[in-house]
N, C-alpha and C positions, 0 to 999 in steps of 0.2 A: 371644665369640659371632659373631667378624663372619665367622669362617671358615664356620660351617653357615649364616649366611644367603647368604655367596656361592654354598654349593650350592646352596642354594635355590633362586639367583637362575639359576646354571647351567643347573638340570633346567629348568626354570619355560622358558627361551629357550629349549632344546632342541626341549621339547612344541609353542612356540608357532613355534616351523619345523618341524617335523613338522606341527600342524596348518595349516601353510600350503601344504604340499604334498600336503593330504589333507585337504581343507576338508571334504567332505562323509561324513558315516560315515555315517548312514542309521539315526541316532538313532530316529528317532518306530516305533513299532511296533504302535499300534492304529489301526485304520480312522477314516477323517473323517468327520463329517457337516454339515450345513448348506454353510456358507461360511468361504473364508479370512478370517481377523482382517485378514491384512497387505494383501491386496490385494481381498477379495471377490468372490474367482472363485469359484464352484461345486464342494465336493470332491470326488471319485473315487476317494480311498485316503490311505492317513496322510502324505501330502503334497502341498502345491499343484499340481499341474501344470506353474503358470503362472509362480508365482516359488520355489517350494522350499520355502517356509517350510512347518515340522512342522505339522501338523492339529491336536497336542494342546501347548495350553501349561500354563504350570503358576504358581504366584506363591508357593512356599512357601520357607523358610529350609532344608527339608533337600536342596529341589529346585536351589536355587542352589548350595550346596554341593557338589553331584551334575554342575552346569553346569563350577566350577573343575574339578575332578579331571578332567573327561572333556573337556575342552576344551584343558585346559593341557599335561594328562599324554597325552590321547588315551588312558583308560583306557577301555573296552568291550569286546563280545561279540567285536570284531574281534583284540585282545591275547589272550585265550585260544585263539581259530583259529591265531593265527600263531605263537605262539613256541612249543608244544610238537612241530609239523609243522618251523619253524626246525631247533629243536634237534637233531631225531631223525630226519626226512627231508628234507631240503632240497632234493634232487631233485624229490620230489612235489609241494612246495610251489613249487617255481619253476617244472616244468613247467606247474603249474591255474595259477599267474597268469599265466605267457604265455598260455595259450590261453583267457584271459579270465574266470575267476575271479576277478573283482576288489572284488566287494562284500565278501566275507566274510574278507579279511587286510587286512591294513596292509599299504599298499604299499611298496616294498622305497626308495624313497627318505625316506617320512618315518619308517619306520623306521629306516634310518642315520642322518639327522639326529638321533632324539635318542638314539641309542643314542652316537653319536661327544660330544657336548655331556655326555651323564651321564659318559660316560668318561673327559672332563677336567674337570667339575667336581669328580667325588671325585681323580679323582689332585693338582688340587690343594689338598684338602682334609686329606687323607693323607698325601700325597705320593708318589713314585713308587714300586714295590715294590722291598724290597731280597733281592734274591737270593742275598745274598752271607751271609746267617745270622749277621750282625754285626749283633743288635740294637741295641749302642751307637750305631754310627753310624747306623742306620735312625733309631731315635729321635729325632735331630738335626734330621733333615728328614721327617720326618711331619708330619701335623696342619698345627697353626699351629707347633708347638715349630720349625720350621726359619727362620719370620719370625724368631722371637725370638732365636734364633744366629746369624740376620744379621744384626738391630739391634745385638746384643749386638758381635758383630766390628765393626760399624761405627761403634760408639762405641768402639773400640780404637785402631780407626785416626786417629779425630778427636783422640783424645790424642797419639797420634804427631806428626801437620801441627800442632796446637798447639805442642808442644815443639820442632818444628823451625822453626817460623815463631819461635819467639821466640828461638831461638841464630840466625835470618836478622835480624835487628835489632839483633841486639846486637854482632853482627859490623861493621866499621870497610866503606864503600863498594867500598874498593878491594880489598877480602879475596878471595883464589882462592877460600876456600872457598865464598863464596857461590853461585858457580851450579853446585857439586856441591849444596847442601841446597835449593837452588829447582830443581833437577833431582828429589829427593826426593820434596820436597812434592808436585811434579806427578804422582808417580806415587800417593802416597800418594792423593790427589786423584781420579784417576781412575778406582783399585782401587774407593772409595768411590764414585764415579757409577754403576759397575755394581749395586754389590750396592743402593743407593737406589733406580733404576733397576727391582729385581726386585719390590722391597717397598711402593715410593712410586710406580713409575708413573716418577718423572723424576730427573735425574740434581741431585744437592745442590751442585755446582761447574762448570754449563754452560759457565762462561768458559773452563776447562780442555778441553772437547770444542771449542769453540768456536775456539779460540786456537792449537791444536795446529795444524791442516794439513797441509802438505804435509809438514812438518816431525818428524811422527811416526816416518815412515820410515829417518828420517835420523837419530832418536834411538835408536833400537835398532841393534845388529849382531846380526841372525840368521843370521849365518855363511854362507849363501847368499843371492842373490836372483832372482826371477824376469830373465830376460835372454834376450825370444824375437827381438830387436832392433827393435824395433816400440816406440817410447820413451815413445810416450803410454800405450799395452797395461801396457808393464811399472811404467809411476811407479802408475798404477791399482791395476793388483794387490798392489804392495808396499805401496803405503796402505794395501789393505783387510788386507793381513797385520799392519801395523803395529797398525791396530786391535783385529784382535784377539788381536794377543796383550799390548794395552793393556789389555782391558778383555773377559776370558775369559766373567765373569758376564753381562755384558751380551748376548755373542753368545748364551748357552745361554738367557739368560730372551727373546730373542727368537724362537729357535727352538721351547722349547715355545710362547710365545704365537702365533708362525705356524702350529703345529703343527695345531690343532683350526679355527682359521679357514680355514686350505688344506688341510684333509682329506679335501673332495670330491675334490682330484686323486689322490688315489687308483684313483677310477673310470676318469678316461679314459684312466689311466697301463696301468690294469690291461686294459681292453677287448682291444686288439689281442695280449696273450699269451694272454690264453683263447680267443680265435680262433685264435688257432699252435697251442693246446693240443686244440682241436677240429676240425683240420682234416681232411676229411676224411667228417664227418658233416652232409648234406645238408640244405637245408629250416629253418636256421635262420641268423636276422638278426641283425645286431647290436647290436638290442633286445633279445634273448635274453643277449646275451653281460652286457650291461648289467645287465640286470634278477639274471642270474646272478649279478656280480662284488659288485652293491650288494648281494644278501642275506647272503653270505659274508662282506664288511667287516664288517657287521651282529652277526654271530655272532660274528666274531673279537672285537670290540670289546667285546660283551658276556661272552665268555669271559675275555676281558685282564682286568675288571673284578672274576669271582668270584676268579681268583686273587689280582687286589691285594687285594681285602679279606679273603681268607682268611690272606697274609702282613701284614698289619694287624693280626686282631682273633686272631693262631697260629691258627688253628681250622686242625688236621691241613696244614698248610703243604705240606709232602710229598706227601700221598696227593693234594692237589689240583692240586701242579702237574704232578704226573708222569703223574696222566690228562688234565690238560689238554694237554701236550704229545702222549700218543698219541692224542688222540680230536683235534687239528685237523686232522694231515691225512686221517684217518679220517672224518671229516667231509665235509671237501674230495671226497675218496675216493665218497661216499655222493653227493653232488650230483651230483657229473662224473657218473657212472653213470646216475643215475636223472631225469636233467635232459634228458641228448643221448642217452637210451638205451643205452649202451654196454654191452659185455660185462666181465665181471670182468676178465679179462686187459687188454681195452682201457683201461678206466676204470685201470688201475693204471699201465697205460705212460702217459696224461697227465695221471694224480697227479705221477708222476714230473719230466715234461715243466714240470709247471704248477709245482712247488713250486720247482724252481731260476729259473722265470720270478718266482715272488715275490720273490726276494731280487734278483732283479735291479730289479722296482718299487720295493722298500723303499730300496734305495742311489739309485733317480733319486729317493724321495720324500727323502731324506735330503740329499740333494745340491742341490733346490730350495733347502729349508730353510735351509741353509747359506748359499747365495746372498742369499734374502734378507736373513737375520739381518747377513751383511757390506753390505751395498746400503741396509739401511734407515737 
């Protein structure tokens, strides 16, 4: 069960940074009378004036219940205004919120917030989608069943370093062989830090990361080396190479874990291509550009979603992702247009413009990621 409480716990953080970038929905809906409970100023409408608080409170068990869901999820009359206008025009929806529409949507950052958090809490719930129609291996790593394939391999390898550590004892001091099978174990050692690492949070043989140094470098021959003659530049980068190709598991469980934490940079990554992409149409800021880029993430992230779960639970696998692929930049398509006014012709020349700009944001978001994943 611990996997669906980690969703749980995923959504549950998501809603509660959306609701912090969107404190106020505008809950109370019937008129005040008398005086505020919280402050006792004078009403004039279903909210204080003076300090905010709603006019109408309430003290029942269905109405607390009412408080989690719309507080944590941010679910109200605002989620129904905004994701079927999201989904189907997003142009109109992005132009009324720039020009000030902004009681009646969810605004385009806490709605990325949690639409990006649900989108890594079920992937790693599920696991990631497998495209490749090899249910075997999907199975492996869905769900929790992919912990259990890596505990399982990790008590494989514990019998390996077992059996090797004990032909290293049994061996006479002076044996050559010995620091070929204490060369072993270290790897074996390491292999196993990673995959710990993905499952435990921490590595089961620190002393091995610990211990290694500079020295990692110098244990591998990867047939090239970095040589820009810059001597401290280059021992740096070969470290970081030597790492990872120590300890493969570890760069990837760090990269998704960076993945969903630095997923805001996607925004400022994106800003200046949508401004290349609309250059040329007058009268708008780079609030606009913003407010554009964050409700597209928004949609992507929630479309990334129904395909994982449609290649998850089979439900038409196919038919889902092959309209998800023509309806995003159809989409994309639909905003540009009706966001910066464009013409059909226009709106398609920086569809165009804008989707090779994506893949150039996706290789810098990917190319952060990496950095870190080596750096941390």
């Amino acid at each position: 069960m611990s996997g669906e409480f980690e969703v749980a716990g995923s959504i549950a953080e998501g809603g509660l940074w959306a609701r912090t970038a969107e404190p106020h929905a505008g809950e109370a809906s019937a008129e005040g009378h008398g005086k505020c409970l919280n402050c006792g100023t004078l009403l004039a409408g279903p909210h204080c004036h003076q300090c905010g608080q709603a006019a109408h409170v309430h003290r029942s068990i269905s109405a607390f219940w009412h408080d989690i869901l719309h507080g944590v999820l941010h679910f109200d009359g605002k989620f129904w205004n905004t994701l079927p206008l999201l989904a189907w025009q997003p142009g109109h929806l992005t132009r009324r919120y720039i020009h000030g529409e902004r009681a009646r949507f969810i605004s385009p950052m806490a709605l990325f917030l949690f639409s990006i958090f649900l989108m890594f809490a079920i992937f790693s719930y599920v696991g990631s989608p497998d495209f490749t129609g090899d249910k075997a291996a999907g199975a492996t790593i869905s769900g929790t069943d992919w912990r259990a394939s890596v505990a399982s391999e990790i008590a494989t390898l514990e019998k390996k370093v077992a059996e090797r550590e004990a032909r290293l004892k049994a061996l006479p001091a002076d044996d050559p062989q010995r620091e070929k099978l204490d060369m072993q174990i270290r790897d074996l050692k390491a292999e196993i830090n990673g995959m710990s690492f993905a499952i435990e949070g921490k590595p089961r043989y620190p002393g091995v990361i610990d211990s290694s140094g500079d020295s990692l470098a110098d244990a591998f021959d990867f047939g090239t080396k970095v040589d820009t003659g810059v001597p401290a530049f280059d021992a740096w980068i070969n470290k970081l190479a030597a790492k990872t190709k120590k300890n493969p598991e570890l760069l990837l469980y760090k990269i998704q874990s960076n993945g969903y934490k630095f997923a805001w940079l996607l925004i400022p990554l994106s800003i200046p291509f949508v401004w290349l992409a609309t250059i040329g149409k007058r009268g708008h800021r780079f609030y606009d550009h913003a407010v554009f880029t964050t409700y597209s993430i928004a949609f992507m992230s929630l479309l990334f979603i129904v395909v994982t779960l449609s290649w998850k639970f089979n439900i038409a696998t196919g038919l889902v992702t092959t309209a998800a692929l023509f309806y995003a930049p159809f989409h994309m398509y639909r905003q540009l247009r009706h966001a910066y006014g464009s013409s059909r012709i226009g709106a398609v020349f920086r569809l165009f413009l804008l989707l090779n700009c994506t893949g150039i944001v996706v290789l810098l978001f990917l190319t952060i990621l990496i950095n870190l994943g080596l750096i941390g």
